[in-house]
C-alpha positions in Angstrom: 181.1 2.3 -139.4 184.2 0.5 -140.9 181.9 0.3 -144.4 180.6 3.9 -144.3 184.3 4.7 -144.3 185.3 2.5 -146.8 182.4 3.9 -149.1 183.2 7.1 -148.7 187.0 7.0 -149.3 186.0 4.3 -152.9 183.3 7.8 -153.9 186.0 9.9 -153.5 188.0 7.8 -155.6 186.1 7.8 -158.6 184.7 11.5 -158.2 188.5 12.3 -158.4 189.2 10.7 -161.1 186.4 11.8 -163.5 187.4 15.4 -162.2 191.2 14.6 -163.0 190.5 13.2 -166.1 188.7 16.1 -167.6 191.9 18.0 -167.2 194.1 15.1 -168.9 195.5 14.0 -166.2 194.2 11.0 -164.6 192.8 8.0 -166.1 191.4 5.1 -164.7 188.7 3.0 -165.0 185.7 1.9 -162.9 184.4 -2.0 -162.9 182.1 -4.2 -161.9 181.6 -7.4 -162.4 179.2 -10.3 -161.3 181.1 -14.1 -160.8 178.9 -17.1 -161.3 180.9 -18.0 -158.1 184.2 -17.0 -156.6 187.3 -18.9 -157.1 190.4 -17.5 -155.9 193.9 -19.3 -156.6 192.1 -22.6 -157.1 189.9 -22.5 -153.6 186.0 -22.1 -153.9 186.0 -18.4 -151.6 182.4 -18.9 -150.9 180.0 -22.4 -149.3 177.7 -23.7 -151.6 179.0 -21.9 -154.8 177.6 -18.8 -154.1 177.6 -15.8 -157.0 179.4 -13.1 -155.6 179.4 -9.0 -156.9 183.0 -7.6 -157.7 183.0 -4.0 -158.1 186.4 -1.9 -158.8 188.2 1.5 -159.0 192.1 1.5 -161.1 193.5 4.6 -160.9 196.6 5.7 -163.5 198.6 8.3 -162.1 199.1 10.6 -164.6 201.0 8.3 -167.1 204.1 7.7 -164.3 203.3 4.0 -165.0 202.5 4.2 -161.0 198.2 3.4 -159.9 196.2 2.4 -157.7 193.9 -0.6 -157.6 190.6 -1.0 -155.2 188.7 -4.3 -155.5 186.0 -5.6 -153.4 184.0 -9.0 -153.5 180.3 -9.3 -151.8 178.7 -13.0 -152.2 175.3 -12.8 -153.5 174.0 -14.6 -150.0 173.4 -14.5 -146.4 175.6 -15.6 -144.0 178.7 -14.5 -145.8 178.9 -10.6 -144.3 182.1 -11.8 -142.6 183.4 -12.7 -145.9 183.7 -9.5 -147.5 186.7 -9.1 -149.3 188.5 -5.6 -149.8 192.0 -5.6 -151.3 194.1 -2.8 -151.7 196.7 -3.0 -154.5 199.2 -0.3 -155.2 201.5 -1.0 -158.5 204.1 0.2 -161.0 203.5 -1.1 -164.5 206.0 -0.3 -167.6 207.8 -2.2 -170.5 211.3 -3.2 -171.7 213.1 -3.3 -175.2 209.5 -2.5 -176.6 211.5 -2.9 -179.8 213.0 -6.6 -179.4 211.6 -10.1 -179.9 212.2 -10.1 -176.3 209.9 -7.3 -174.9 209.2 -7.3 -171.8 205.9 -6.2 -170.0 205.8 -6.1 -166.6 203.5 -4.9 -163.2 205.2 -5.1 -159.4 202.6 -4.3 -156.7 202.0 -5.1 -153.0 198.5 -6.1 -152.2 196.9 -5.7 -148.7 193.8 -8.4 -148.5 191.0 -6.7 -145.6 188.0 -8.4 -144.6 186.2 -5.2 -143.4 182.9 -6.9 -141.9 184.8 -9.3 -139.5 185.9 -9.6 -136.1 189.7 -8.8 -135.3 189.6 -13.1 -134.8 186.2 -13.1 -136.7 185.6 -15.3 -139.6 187.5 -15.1 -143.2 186.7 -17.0 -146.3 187.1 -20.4 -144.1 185.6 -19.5 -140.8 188.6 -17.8 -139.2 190.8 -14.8 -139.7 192.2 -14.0 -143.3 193.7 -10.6 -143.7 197.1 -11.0 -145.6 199.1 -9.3 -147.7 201.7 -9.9 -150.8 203.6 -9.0 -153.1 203.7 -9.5 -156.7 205.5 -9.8 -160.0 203.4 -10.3 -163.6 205.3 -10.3 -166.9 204.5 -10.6 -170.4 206.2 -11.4 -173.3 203.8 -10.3 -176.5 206.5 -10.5 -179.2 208.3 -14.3 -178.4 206.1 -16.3 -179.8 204.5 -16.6 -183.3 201.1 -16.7 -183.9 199.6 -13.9 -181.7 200.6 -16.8 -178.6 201.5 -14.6 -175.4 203.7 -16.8 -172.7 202.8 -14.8 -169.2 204.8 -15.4 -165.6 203.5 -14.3 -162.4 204.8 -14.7 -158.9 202.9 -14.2 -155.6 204.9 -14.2 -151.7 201.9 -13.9 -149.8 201.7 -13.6 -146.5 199.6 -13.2 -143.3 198.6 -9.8 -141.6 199.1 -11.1 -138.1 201.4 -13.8 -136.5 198.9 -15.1 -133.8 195.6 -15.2 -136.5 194.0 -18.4 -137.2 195.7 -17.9 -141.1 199.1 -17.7 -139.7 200.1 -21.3 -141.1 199.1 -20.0 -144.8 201.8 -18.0 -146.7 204.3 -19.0 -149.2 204.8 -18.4 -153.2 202.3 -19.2 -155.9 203.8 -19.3 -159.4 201.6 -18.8 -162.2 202.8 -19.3 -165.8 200.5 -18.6 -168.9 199.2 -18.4 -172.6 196.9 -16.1 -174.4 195.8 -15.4 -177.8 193.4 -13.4 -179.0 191.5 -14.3 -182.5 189.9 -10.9 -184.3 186.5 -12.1 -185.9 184.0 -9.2 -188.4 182.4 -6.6 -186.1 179.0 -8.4 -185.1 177.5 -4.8 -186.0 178.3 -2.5 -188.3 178.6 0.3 -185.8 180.7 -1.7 -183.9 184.3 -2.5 -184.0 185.9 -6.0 -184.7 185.2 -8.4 -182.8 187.9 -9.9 -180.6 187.9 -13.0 -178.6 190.4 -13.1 -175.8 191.9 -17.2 -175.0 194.1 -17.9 -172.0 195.2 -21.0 -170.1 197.0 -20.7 -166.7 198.3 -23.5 -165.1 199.4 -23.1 -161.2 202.1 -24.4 -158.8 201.0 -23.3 -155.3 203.9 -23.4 -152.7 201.6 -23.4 -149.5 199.2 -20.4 -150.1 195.8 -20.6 -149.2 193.0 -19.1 -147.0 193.1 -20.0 -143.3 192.0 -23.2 -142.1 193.5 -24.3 -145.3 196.6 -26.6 -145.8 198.0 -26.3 -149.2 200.8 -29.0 -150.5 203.9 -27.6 -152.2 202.7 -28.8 -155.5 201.0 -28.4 -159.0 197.2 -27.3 -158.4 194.9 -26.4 -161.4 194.8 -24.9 -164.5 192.3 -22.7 -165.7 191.1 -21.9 -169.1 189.2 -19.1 -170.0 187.4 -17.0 -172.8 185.8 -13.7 -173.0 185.5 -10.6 -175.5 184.7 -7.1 -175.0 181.9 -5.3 -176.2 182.2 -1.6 -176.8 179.1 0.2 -176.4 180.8 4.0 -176.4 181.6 6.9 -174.7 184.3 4.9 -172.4 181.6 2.0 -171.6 182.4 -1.8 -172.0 180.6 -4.8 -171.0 182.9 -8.1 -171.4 180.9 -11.7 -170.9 183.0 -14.6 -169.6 183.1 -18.1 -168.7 186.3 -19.9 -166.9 186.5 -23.8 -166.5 189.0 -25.3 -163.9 190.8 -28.4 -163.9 192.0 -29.2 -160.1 195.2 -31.1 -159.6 195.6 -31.4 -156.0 192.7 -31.9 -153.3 194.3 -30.0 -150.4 193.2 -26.8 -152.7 190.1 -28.0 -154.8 188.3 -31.5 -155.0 186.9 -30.8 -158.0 186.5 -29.3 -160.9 184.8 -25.8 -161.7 183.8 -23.9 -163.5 181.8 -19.8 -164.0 181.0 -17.0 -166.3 181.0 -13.6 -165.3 179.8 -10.3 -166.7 181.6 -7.0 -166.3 180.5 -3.4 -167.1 183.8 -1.0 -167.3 183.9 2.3 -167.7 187.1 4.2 -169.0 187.9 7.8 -167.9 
């Protein structure tokens, strides 16, 4: 019942926006992606490195900077219906001195992390209960830098839903700070536009978050490098190929290494 609700209200979503949109005034895009496997703030969210579906619905409220993000996460497995993630993200994005060396981009949010499938004390990510919620900074700075480098800071306070569930030992801050360039390369067709290559490295210092069952030193965790590039195929459609390598720091939140690709069809409204 819980996920014949939740289908209904993420239909409504989108059929709301397309309508809006033909009027000029909402805009949003629908996403989804497939993930090699699922890492989340340095943790491997799925045993066994299971693939997982990602689909999405952003929402821009008529230009107020203000919108709406619903993201869901479905292993491509058995076993993991528990595991479902469904997070809830409303946000206000806008920029500073847009003019200045020192623009500023910035989204606040407050993100509310459901697990629809499970049992009030069924099983989350770790085999125990994980809904949470946090809030959020994210800040960009494109013009500091020469070169096309953009230095990024993000901040996380996350913090369990309930203060008797199994993930009640897990909050705290994550701090992530980051680079990005992007390299323009000829159009690979000549119907197409440029080519561009997106570049980022993000390195992490986790103050105690984690998924429950999890117990995460105050401390340096991974970095994560990534590439991707968009493919416009028209009419408001994109498909963007990925692949994402992680270098893990600390074993309380990874043992090893990882690394995915992903695939991701948008489409812009």
């Amino acid at each position: 019942m819980k996920k014949l609700v939740l289908t209904m209200v993420l239909v409504l979503l989108c059929t709301s926006g397309i309508v809006s949109a033909q009027d000029g005034e909402l805009h949003g895009t629908i996403d989804a992606t497939y993930v090699s496997r699922y890492i989340w703030r340095g943790y491997d969210a799925y045993a066994n490195n299971h693939s997982a579906i990602q689909p999405s619905v952003d929402l821009d409220f008529f230009g107020t900077g203000f919108g709406l993000n619903v993201w869901m996460s479905r292993a491509n497995g058995s076993g993991f219906e528990n595991s479902e993630w469904l997070i809830y993200t409303p946000y206000y994005k806008g920029a500073l001195f847009v003019d200045e060396v020192y623009a500023t981009y910035f989204k606040i949010g407050y993100s509310y992390f459901s697990y629809p499938d499970e049992p009030k004390r069924g099983s989350g990510p770790t085999g125990a209960a994980g809904a949470a919620q946090e809030v959020f900074g994210a800040f960009q700075w494109p013009n500091l830098l020469p070169g096309g480098i953009v230095p990024s800071y993000a901040m996380f306070a996350y913090w369990p839903s309930e203060s008797k569930a199994a993930n009640h030992n897990n909050g705290g801050w994550a701090h992530v700070f980051g680079l990005s360039k992007d390299i323009i390369l000829p159009a690979i067709l000549d119907s197409m536009p440029e080519q561009v290559i997106h570049l980022g490295v993000h390195a992490v210092y986790n103050d105690s978050v984690g998924p429950a069952g999890s117990n995460a030193d105050h401390d340096w965790s991974h970095a994560t490098f990534s590439i991707s590039t968009d493919f416009d195929l028209g009419n408001g459609l994109k498909l963007v190929p990925g692949f994402n390598y992680q270098s893990s720091w600390d074993d309380s939140i990874n043992t090893s290494d990882e690394y995915w690709t992903s695939l991701s069809l948008s489409y812009s409204f």
